[in-house]
mmCIF file of the N, C-alpha and C atoms, coordinates in Angstrom:
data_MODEL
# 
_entry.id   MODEL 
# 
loop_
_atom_site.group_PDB 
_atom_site.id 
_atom_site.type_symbol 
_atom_site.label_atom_id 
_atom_site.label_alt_id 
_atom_site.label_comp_id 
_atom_site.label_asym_id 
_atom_site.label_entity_id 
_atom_site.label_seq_id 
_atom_site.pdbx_PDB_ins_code 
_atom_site.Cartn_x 
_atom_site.Cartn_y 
_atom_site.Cartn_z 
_atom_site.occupancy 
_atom_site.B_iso_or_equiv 
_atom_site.pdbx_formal_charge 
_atom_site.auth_seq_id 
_atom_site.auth_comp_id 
_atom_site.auth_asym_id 
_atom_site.auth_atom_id 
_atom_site.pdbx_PDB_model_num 
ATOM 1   N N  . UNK A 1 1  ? -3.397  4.622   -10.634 1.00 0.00 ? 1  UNK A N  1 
ATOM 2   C CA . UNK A 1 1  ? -1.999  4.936   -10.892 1.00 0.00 ? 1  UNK A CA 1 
ATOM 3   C C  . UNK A 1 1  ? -1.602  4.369   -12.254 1.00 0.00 ? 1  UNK A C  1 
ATOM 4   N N  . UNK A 1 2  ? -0.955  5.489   -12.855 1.00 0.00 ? 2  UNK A N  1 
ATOM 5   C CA . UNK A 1 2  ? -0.432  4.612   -13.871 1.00 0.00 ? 2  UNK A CA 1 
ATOM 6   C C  . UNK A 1 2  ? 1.229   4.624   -14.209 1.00 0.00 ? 2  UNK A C  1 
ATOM 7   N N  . UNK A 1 3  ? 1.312   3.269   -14.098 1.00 0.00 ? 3  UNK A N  1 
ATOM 8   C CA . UNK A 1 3  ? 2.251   2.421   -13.315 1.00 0.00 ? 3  UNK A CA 1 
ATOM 9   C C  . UNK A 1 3  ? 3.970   3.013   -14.733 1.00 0.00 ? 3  UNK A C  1 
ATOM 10  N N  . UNK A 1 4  ? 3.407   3.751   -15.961 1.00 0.00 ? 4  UNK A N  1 
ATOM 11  C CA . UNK A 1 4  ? 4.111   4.039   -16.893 1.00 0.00 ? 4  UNK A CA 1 
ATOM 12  C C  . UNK A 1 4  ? 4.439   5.789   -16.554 1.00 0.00 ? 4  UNK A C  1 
ATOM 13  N N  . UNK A 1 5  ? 3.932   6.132   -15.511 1.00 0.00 ? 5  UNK A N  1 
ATOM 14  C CA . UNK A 1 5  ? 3.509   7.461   -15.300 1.00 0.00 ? 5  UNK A CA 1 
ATOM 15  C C  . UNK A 1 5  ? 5.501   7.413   -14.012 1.00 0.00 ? 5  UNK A C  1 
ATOM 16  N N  . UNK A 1 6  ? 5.709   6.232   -13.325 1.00 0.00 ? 6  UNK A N  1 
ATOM 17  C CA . UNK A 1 6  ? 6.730   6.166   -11.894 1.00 0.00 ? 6  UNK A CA 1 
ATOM 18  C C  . UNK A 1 6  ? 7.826   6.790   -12.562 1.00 0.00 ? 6  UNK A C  1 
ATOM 19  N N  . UNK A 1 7  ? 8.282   7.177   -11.670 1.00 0.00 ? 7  UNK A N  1 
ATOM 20  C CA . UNK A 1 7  ? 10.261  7.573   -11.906 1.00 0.00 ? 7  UNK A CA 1 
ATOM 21  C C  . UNK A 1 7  ? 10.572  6.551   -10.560 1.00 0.00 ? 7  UNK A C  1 
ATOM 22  N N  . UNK A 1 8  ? 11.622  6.052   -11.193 1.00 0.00 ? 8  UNK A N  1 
ATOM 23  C CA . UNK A 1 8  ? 11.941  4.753   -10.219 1.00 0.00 ? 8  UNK A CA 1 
ATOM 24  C C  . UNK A 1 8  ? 13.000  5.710   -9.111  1.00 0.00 ? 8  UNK A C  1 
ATOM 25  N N  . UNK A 1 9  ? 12.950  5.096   -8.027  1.00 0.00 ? 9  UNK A N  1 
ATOM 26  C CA . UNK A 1 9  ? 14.044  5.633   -7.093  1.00 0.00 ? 9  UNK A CA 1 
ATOM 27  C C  . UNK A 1 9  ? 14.476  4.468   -6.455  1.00 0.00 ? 9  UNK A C  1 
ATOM 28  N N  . UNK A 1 10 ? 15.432  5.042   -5.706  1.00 0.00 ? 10 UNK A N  1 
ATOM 29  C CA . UNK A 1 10 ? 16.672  4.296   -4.757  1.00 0.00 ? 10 UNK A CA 1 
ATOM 30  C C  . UNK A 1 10 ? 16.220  3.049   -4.169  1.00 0.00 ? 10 UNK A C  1 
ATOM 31  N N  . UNK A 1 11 ? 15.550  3.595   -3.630  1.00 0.00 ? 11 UNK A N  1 
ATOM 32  C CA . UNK A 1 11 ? 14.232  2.365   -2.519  1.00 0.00 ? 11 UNK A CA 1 
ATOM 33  C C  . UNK A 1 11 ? 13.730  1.232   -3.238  1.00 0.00 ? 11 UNK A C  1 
ATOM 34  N N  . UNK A 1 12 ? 13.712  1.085   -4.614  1.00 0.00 ? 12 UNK A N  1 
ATOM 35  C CA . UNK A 1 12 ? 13.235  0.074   -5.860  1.00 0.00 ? 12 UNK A CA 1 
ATOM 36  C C  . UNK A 1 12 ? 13.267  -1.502  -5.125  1.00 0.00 ? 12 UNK A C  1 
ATOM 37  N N  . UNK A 1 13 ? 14.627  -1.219  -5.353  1.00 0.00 ? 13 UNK A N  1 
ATOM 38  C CA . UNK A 1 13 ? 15.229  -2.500  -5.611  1.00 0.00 ? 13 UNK A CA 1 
ATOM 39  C C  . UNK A 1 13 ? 15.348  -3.414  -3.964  1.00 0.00 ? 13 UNK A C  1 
ATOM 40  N N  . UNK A 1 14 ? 15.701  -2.696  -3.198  1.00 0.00 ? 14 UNK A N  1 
ATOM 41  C CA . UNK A 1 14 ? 15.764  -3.270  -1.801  1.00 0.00 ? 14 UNK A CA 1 
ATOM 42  C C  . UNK A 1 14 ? 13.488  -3.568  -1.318  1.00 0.00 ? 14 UNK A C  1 
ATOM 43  N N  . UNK A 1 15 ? 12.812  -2.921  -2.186  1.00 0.00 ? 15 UNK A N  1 
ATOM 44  C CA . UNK A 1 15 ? 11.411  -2.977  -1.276  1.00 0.00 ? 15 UNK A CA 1 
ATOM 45  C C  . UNK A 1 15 ? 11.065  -4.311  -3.034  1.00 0.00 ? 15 UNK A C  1 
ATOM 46  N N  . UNK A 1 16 ? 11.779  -4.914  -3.989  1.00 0.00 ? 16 UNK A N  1 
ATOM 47  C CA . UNK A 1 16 ? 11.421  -5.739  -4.678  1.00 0.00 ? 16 UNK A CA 1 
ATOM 48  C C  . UNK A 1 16 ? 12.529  -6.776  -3.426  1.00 0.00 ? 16 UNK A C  1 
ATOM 49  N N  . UNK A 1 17 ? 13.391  -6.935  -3.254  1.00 0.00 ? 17 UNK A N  1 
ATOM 50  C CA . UNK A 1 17 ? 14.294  -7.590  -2.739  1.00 0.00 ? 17 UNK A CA 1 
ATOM 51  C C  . UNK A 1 17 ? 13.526  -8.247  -1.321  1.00 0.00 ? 17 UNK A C  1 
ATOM 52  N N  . UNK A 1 18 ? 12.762  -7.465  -0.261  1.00 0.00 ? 18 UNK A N  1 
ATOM 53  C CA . UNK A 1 18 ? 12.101  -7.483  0.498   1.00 0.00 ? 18 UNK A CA 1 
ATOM 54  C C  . UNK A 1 18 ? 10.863  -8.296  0.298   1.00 0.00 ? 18 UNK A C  1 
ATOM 55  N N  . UNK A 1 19 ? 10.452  -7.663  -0.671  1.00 0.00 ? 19 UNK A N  1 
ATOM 56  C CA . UNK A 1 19 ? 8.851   -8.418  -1.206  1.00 0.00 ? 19 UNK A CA 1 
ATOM 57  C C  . UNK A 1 19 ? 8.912   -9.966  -1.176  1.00 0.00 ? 19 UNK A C  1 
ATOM 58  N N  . UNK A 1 20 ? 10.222  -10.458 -1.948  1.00 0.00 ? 20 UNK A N  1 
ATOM 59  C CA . UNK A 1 20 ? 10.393  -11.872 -1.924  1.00 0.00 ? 20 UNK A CA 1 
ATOM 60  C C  . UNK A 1 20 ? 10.836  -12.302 -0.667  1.00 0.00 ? 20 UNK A C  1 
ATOM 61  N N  . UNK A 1 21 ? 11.531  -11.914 0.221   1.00 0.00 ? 21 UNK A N  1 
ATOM 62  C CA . UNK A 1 21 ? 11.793  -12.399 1.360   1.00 0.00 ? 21 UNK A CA 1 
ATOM 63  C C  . UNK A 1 21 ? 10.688  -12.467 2.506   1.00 0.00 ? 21 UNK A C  1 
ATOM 64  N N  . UNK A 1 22 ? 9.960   -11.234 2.807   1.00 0.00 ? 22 UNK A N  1 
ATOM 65  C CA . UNK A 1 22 ? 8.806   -11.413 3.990   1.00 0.00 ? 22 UNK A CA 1 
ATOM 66  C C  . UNK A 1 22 ? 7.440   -11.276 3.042   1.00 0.00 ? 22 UNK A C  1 
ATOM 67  N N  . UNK A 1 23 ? 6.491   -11.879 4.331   1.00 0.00 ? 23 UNK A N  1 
ATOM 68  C CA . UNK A 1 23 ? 5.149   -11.364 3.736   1.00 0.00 ? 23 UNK A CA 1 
ATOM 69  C C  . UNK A 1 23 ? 4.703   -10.258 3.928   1.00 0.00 ? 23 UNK A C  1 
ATOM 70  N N  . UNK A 1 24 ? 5.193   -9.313  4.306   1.00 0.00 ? 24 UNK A N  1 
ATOM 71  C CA . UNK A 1 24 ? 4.852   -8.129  4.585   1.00 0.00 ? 24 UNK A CA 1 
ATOM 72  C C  . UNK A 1 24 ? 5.744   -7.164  4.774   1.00 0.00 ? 24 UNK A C  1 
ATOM 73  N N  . UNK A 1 25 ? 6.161   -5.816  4.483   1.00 0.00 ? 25 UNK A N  1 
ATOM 74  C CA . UNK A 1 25 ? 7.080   -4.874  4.779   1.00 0.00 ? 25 UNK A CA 1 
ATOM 75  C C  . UNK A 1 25 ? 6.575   -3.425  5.356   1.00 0.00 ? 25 UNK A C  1 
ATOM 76  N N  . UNK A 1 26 ? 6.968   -2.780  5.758   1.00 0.00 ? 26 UNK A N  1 
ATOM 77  C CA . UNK A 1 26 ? 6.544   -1.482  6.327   1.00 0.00 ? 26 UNK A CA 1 
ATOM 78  C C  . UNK A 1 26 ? 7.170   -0.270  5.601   1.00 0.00 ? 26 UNK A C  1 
ATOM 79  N N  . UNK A 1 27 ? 6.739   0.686   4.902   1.00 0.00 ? 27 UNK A N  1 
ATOM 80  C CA . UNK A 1 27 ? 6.838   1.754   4.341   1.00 0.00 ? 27 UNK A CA 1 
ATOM 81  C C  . UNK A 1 27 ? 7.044   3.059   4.766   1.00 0.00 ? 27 UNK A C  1 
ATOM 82  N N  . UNK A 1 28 ? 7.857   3.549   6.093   1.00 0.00 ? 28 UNK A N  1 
ATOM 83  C CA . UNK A 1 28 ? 7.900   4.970   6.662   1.00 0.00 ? 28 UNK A CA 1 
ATOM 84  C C  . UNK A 1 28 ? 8.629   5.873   6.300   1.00 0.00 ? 28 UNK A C  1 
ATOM 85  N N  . UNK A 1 29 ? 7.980   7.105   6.419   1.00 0.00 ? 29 UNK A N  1 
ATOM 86  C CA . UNK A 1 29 ? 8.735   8.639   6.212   1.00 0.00 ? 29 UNK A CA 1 
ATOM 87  C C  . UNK A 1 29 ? 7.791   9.985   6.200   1.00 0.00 ? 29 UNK A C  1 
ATOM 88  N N  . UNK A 1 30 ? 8.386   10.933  6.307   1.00 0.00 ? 30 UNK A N  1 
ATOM 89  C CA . UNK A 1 30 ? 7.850   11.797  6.034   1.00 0.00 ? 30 UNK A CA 1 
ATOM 90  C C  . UNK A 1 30 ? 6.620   12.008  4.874   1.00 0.00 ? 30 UNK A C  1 
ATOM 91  N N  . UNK A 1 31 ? 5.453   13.423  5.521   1.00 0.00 ? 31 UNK A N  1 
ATOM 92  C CA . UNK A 1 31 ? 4.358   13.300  4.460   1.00 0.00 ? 31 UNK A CA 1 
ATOM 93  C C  . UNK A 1 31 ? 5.004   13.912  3.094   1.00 0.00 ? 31 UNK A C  1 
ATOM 94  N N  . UNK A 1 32 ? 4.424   13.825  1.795   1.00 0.00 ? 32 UNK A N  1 
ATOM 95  C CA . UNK A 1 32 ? 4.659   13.771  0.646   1.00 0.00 ? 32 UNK A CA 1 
ATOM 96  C C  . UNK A 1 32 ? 6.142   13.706  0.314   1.00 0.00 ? 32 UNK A C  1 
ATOM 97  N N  . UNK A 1 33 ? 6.530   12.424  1.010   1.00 0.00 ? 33 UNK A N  1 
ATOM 98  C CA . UNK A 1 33 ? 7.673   12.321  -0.078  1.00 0.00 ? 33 UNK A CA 1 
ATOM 99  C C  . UNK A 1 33 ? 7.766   11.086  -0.874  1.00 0.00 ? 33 UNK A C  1 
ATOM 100 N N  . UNK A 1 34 ? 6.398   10.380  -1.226  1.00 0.00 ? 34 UNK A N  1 
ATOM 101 C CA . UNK A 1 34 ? 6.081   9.256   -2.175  1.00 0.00 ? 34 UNK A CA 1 
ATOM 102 C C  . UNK A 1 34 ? 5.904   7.668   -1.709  1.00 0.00 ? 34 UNK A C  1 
ATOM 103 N N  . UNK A 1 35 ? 5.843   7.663   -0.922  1.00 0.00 ? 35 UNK A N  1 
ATOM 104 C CA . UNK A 1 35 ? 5.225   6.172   0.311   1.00 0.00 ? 35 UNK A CA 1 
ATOM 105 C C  . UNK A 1 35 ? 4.296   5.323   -0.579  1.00 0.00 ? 35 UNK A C  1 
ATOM 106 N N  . UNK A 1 36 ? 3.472   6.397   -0.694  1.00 0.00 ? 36 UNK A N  1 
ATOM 107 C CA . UNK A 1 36 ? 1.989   5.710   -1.356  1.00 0.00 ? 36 UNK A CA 1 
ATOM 108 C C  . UNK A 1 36 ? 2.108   5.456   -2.707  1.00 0.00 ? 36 UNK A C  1 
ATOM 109 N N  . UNK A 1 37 ? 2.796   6.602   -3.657  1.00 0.00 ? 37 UNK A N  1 
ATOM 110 C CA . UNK A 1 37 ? 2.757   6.022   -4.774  1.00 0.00 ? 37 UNK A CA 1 
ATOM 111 C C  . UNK A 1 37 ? 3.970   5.342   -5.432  1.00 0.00 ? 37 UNK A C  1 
ATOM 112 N N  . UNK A 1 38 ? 4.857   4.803   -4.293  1.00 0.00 ? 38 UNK A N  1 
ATOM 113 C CA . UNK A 1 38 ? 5.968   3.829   -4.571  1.00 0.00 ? 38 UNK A CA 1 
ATOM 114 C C  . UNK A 1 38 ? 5.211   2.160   -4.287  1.00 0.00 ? 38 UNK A C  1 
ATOM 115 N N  . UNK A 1 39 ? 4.610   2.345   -2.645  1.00 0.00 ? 39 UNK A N  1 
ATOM 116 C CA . UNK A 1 39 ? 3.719   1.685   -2.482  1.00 0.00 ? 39 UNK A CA 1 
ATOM 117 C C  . UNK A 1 39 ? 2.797   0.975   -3.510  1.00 0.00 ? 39 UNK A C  1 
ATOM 118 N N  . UNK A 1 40 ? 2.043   2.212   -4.605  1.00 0.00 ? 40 UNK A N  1 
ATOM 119 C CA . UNK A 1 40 ? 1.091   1.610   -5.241  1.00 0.00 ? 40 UNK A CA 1 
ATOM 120 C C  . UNK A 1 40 ? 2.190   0.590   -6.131  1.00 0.00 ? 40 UNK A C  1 
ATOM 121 N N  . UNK A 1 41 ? 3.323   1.110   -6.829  1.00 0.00 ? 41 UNK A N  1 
ATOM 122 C CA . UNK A 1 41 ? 4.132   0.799   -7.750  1.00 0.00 ? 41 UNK A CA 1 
ATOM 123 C C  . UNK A 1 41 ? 4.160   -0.418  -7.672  1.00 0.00 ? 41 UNK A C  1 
ATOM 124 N N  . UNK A 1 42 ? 4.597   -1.278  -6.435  1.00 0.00 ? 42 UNK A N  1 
ATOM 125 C CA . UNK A 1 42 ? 4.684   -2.391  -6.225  1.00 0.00 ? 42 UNK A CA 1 
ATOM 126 C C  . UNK A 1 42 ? 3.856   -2.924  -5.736  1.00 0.00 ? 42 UNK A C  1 
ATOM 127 N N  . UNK A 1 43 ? 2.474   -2.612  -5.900  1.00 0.00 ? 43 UNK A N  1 
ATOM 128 C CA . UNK A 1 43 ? 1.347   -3.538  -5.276  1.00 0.00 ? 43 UNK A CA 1 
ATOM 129 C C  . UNK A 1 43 ? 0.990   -4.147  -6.329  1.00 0.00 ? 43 UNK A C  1 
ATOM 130 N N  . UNK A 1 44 ? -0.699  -5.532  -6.085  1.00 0.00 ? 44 UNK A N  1 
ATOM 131 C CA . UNK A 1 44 ? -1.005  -5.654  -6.613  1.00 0.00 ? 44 UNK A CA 1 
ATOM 132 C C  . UNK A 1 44 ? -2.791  -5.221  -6.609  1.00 0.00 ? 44 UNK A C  1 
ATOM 133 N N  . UNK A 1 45 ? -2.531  -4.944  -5.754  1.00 0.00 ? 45 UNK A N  1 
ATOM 134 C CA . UNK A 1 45 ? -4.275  -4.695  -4.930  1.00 0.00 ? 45 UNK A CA 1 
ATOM 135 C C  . UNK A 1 45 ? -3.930  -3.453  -3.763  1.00 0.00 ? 45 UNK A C  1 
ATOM 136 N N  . UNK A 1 46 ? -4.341  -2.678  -3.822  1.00 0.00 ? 46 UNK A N  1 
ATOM 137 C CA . UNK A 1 46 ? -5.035  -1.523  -2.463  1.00 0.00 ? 46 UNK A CA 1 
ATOM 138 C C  . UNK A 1 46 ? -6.279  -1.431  -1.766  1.00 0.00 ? 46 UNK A C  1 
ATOM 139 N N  . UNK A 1 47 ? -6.181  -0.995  -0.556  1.00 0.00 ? 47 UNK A N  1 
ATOM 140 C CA . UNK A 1 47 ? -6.941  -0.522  -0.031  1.00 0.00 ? 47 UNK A CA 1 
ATOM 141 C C  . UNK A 1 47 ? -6.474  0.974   0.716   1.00 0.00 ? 47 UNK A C  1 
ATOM 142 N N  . UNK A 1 48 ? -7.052  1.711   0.876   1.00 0.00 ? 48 UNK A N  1 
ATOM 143 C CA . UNK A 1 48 ? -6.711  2.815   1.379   1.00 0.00 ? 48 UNK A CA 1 
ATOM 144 C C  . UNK A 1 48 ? -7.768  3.495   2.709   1.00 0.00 ? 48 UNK A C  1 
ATOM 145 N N  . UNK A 1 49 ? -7.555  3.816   4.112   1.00 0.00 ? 49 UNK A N  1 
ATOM 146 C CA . UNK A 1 49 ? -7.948  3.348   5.063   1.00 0.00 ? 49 UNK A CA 1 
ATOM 147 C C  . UNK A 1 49 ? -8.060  4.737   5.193   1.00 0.00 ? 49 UNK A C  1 
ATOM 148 N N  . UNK A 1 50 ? -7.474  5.667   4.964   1.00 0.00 ? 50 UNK A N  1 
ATOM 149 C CA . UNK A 1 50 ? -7.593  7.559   5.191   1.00 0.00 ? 50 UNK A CA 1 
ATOM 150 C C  . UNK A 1 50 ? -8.417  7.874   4.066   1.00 0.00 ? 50 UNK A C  1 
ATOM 151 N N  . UNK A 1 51 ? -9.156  6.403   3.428   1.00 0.00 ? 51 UNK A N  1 
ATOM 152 C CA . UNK A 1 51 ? -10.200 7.483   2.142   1.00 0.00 ? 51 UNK A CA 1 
ATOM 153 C C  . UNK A 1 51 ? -11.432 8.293   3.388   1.00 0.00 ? 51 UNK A C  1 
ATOM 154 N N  . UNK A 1 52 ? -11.511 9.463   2.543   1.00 0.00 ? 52 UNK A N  1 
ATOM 155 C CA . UNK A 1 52 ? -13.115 10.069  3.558   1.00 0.00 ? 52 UNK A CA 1 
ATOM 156 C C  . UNK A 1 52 ? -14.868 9.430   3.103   1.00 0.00 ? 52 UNK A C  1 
ATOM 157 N N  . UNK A 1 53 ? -14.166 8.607   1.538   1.00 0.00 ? 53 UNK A N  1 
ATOM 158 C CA . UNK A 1 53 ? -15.379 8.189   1.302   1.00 0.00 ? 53 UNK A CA 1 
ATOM 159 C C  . UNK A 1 53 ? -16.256 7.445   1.846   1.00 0.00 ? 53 UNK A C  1 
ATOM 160 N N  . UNK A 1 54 ? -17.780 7.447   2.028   1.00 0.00 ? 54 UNK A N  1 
ATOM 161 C CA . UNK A 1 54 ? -18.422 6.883   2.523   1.00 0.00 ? 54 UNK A CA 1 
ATOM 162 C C  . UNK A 1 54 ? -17.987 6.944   4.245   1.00 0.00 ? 54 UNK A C  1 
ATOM 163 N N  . UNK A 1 55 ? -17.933 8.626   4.416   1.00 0.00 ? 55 UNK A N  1 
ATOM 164 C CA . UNK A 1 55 ? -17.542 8.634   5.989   1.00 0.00 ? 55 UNK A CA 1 
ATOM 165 C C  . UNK A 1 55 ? -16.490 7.857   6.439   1.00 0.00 ? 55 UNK A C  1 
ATOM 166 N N  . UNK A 1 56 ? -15.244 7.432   5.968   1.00 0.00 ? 56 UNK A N  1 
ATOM 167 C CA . UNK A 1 56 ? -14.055 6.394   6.065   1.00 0.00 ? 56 UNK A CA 1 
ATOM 168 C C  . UNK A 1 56 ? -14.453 5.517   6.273   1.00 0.00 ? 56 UNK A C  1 
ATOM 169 N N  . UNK A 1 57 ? -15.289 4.448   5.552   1.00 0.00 ? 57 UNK A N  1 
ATOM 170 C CA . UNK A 1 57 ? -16.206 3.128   5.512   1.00 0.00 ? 57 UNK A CA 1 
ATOM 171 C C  . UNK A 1 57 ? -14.677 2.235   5.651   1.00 0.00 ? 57 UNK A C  1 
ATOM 172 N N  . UNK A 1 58 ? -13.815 2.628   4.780   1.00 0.00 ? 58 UNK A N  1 
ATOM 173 C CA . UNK A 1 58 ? -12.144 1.354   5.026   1.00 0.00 ? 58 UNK A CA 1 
ATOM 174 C C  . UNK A 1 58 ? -12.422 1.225   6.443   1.00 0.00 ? 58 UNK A C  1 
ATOM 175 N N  . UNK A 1 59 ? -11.688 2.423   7.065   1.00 0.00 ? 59 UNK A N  1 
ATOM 176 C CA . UNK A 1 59 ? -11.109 2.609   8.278   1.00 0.00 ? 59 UNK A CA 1 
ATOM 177 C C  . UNK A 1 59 ? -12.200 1.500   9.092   1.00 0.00 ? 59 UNK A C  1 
ATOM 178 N N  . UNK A 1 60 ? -13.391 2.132   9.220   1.00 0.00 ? 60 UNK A N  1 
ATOM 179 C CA . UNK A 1 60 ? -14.725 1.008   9.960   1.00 0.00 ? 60 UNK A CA 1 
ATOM 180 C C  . UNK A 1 60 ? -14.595 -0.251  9.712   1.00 0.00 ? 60 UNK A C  1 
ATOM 181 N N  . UNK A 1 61 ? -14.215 -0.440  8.180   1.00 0.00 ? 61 UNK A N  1 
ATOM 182 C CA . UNK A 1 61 ? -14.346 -2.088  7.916   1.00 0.00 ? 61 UNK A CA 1 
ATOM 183 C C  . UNK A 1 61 ? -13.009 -2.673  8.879   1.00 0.00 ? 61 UNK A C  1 
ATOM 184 N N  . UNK A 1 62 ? -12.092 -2.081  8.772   1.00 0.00 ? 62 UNK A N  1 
ATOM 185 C CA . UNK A 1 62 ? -10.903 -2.726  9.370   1.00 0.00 ? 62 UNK A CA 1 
ATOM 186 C C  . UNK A 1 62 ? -10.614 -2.765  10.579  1.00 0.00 ? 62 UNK A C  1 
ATOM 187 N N  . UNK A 1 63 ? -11.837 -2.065  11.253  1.00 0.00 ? 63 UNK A N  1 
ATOM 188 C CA . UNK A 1 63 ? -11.972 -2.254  12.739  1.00 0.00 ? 63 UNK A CA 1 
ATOM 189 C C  . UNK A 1 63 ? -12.748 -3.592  12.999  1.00 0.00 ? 63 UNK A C  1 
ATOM 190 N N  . UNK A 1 64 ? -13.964 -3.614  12.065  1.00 0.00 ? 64 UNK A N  1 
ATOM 191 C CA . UNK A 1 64 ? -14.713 -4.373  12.426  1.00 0.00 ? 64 UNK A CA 1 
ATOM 192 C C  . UNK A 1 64 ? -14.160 -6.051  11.942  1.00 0.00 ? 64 UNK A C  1 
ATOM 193 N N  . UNK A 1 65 ? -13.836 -5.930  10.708  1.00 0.00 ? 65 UNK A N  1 
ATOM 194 C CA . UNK A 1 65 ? -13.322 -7.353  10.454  1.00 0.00 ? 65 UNK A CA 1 
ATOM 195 C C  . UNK A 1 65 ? -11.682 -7.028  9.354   1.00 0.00 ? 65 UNK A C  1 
ATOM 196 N N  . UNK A 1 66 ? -10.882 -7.047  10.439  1.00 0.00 ? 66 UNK A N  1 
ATOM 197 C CA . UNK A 1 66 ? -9.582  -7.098  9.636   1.00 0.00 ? 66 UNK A CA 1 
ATOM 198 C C  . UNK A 1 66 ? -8.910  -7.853  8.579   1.00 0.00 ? 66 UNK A C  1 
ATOM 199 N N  . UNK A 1 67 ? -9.965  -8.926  8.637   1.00 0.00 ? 67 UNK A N  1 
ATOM 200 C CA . UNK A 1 67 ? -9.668  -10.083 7.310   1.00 0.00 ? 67 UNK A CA 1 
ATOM 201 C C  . UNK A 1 67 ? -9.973  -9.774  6.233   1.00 0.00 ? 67 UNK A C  1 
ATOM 202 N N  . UNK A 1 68 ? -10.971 -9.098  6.117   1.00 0.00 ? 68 UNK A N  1 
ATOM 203 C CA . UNK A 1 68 ? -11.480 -8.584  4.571   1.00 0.00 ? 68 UNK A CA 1 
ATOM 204 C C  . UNK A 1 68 ? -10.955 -7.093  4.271   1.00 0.00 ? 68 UNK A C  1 
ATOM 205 N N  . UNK A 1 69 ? -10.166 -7.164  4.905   1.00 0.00 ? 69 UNK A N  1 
ATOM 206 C CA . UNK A 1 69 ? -9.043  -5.730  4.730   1.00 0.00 ? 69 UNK A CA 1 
ATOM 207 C C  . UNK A 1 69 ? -7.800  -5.936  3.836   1.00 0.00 ? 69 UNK A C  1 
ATOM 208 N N  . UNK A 1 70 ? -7.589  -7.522  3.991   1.00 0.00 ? 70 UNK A N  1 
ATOM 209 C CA . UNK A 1 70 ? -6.422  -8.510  3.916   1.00 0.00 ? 70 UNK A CA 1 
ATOM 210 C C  . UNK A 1 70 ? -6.583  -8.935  2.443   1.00 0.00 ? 70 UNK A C  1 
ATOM 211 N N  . UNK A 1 71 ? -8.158  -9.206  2.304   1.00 0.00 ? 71 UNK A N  1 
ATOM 212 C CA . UNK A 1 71 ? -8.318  -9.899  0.877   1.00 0.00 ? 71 UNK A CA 1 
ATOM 213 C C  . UNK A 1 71 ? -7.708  -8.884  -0.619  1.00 0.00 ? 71 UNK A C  1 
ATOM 214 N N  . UNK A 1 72 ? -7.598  -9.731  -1.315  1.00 0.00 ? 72 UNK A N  1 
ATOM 215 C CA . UNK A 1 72 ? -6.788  -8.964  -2.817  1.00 0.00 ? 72 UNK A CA 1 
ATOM 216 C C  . UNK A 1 72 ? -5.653  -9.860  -3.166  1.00 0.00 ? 72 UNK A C  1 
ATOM 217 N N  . UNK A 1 73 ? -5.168  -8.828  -4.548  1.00 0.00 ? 73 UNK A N  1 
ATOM 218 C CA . UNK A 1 73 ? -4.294  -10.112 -5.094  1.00 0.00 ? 73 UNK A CA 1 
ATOM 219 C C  . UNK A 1 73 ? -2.955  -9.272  -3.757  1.00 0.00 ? 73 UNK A C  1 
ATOM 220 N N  . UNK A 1 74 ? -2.275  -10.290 -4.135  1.00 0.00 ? 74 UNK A N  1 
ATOM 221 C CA . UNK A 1 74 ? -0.499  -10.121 -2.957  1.00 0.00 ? 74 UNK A CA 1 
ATOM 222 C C  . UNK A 1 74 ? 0.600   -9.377  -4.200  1.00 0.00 ? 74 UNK A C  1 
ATOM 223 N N  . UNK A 1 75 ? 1.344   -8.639  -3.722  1.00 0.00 ? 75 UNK A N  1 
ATOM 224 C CA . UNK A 1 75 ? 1.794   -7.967  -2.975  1.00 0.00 ? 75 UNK A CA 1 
ATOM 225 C C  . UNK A 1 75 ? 0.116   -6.660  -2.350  1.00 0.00 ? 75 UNK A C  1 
ATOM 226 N N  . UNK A 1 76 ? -0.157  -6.870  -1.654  1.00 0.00 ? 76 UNK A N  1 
ATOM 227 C CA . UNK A 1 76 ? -1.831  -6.012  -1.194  1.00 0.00 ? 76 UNK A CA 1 
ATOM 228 C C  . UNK A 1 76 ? -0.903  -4.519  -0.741  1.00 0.00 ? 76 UNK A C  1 
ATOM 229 N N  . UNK A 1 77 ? -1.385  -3.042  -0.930  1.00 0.00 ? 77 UNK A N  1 
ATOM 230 C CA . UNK A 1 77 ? -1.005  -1.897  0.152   1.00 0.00 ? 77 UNK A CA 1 
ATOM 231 C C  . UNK A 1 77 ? -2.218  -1.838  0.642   1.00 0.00 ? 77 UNK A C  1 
ATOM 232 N N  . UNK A 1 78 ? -1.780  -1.734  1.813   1.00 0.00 ? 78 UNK A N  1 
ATOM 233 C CA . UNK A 1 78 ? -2.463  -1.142  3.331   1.00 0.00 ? 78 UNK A CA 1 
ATOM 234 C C  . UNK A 1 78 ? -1.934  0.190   3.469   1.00 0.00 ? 78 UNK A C  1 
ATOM 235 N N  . UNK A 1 79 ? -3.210  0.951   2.972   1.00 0.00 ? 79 UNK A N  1 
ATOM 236 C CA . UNK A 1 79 ? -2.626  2.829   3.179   1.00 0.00 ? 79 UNK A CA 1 
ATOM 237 C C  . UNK A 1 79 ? -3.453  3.322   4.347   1.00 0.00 ? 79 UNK A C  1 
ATOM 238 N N  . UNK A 1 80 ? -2.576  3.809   5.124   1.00 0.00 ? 80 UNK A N  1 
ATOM 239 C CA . UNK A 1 80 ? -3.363  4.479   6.222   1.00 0.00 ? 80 UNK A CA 1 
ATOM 240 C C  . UNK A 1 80 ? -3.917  5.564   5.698   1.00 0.00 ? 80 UNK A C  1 
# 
């Protein structure tokens, strides 16, 4: 992503506002209306768990050991 590429929206400021308050927040809505790449906006690290690569190797890893799902720099997205 490139992070010069965003058009900022509404949601900005309350999911920066959030970030400092919990360790974690939840991201829902409808498909393509920008989750993921608002998501990426404010991450600092991804993982993405619906990749097909490597037969969805994420998805497996995060069954098998959810901690190393976890690792990365913080704010981390967790993309289904």
């Amino acid at each position: 992503m490139n992070k010069n590429e965003y058009k900022p929206r509404i949601i900005d400021k309350k999911i920066e506002e959030y970030l400092k308050i919990f360790g974690a927040i939840c991201i829902e809505g409808p498909k393509w209306c920008g989750k993921t790449w608002t998501s990426l906006f404010h991450s600092n690290s991804d993982i993405m768990l619906g990749n097909p690569a490597g037969n969805f190797q994420n998805k497996k890893l995060a069954e098998i050991s959810p901690d190393i799902v976890l690792e990365g720099a913080t704010p981390r997205l967790i993309d289904e």
